[in-house]
N, C-alpha and C positions, 0 to 999 in steps of 0.2 A: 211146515206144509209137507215137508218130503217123507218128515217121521211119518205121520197119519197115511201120506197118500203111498209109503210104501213099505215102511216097516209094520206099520199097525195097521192096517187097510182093512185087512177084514175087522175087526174090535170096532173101527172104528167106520165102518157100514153099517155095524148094527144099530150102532150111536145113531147115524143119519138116520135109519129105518125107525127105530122107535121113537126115535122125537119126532116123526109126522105123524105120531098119533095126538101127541101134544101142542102143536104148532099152532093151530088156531090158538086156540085158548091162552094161550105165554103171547103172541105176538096182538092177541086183543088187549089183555090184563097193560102189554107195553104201551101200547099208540093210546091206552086212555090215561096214562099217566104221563104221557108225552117223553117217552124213552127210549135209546136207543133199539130198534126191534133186533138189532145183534148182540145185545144182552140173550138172546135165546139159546147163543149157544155157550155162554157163560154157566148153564144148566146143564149143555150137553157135557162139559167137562169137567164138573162138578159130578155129574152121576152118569152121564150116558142115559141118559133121561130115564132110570129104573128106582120105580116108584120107593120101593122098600129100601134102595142101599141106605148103608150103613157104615158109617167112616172111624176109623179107630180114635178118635175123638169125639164119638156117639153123635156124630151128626147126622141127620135123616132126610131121607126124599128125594125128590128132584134138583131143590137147590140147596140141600146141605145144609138145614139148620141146626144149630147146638139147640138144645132145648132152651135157654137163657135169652137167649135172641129170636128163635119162633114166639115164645111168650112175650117178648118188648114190643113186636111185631102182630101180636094181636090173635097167635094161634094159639088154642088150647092144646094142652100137654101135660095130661094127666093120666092116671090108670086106667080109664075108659075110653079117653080118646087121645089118639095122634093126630093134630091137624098138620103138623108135616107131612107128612105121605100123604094128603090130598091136593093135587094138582094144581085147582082152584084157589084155594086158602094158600097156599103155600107160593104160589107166581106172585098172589094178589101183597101178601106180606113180604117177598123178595122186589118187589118194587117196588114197596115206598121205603125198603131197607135201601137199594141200590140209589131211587132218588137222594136221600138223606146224604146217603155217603158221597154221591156227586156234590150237595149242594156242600158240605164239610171242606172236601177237597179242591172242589172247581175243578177235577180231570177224572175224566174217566177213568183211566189208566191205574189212580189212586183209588179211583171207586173200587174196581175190582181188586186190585191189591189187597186195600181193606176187607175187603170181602171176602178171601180167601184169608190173611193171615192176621185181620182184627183192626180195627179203628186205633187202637192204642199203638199197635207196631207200626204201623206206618206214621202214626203219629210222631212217635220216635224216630225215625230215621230221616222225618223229613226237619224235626228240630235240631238234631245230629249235625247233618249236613247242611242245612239250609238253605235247603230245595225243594221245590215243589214239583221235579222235573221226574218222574217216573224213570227216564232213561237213566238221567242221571243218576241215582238211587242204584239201580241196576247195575252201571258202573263202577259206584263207590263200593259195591256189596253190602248195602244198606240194609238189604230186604233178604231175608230168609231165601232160600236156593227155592223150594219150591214155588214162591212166592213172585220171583224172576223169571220162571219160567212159566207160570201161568196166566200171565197176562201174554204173552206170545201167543200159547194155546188155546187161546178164546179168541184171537186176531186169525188166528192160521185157521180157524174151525171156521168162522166166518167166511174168509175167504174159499175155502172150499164147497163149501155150504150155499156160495150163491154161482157157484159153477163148479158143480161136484162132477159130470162130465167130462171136463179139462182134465182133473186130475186122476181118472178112471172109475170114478163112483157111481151107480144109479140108484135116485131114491126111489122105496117103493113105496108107492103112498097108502097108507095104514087109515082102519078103519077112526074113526072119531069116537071116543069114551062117551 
C-alpha cells in the first residue's frame, strides 16, 4: 500500500483513472459469474487496465492472456483477429479462467498465484510443500519472487481502490467504451 500510495502514486493514479472506463463491464462480467468483484483489480496489475499492453512473455490485454490460454478460454487469436484486447471477451474468458482456478485450488490466493505464474507451478509448490496455504508457500519460497509478491498487489490495489482518498488518490471518472 505505501509503494503504490507513494513511491508509484502517480503510475498508479493512472491505473485508477483508466480502469473506470472499464469498471462497469469487469465488475458485471464478475457478479454474473458470482466472483469476487476485487478480482478487478487483479487487471489493474496485470496491465494498469491498457488495452494493447504486451508482456514479455507475449501476453495481451487487460488480463494478460498468453494466446494458449485466451484460446482454452474461448478467445479467438488468429491473424485477423485478437479477442485479447477486447475488454468484453477477454473479462468474460478471465472469469471462468479465474472461477476454474478457484474451484482447482479452493483459495483465492492460489487462484491468482495461478494466474499470474500458471496452474502447473503452483501445482508444484503446493505438492512440494504440502500446503495449500498461499502464505505458507510464500514462506517456504515456494512460488516464484514475482509471484509473492503479486498476490499482495492485488490485496493492496483493492484496498486502496475502495478508499483511494485515505491514501491520497482521486478517481476521475472516465467516460464508458
Amino acid at each position: 500500500i505505501r509503494y503504490f500510495a507513494e513511491k508509484d502514486h502517480e503510475r498508479f493514479q493512472r491505473f485508477l483513472n483508466r480502469g473506470e472506463t472499464y469498471r462497469p463491464i469487469v465488475e458485471r462480467v464478475l457478479a454474473e459469474n458470482k466472483l469476487p468483484k476485487e478480482l478487478y483489480y487483479l487487471a489493474m496489475i496485470e496491465s494498469g487496465f491498457a488495452t494493447h499492453a504486451r508482456s514479455h512473455a507475449s501476453a495481451v490485454g487487460i488480463w494478460q492472456f498468453i494466446k494458449a490460454t485466451g484460446k482454452r478460454y474461448g478467445l479467438r487469436v488468429d491473424y485477423y483477429v485478437d479477442e485479447r484486447i477486447d475488454p468484453v471477451r477477454a473479462t468474460e474468458a478471465a472469469a471462468n479462467y479465474l472461477g476454474d482456478l478457484n474451484t482447482v485450488f479452493q483459495s483465492w490466493y492460489l487462484a491468482m498465484a495461478a494466474y499470474n505464474s500458471g496452474e502447473m507451478r503452483v501445482l508444484g509448490a503446493i505438492m512440494k510443500h504440502n500446503s495449500r496455504d498461499f502464505w505458507e508457500l510464500v514462506e517456504k519460497k515456494a512460488l516464484p519472487r514475482e509471484t509473492m509478491n503479486y498476490v499482495p498487489k492485488v490485496l493492496a490495489a483493492a484496498i486502496i481502490g475502495h478508499h483511494p482518498e485515505r491514501f491520497g488518490f482521486k478517481i476521475e471518472k472516465q467516460q464508458t467504451p
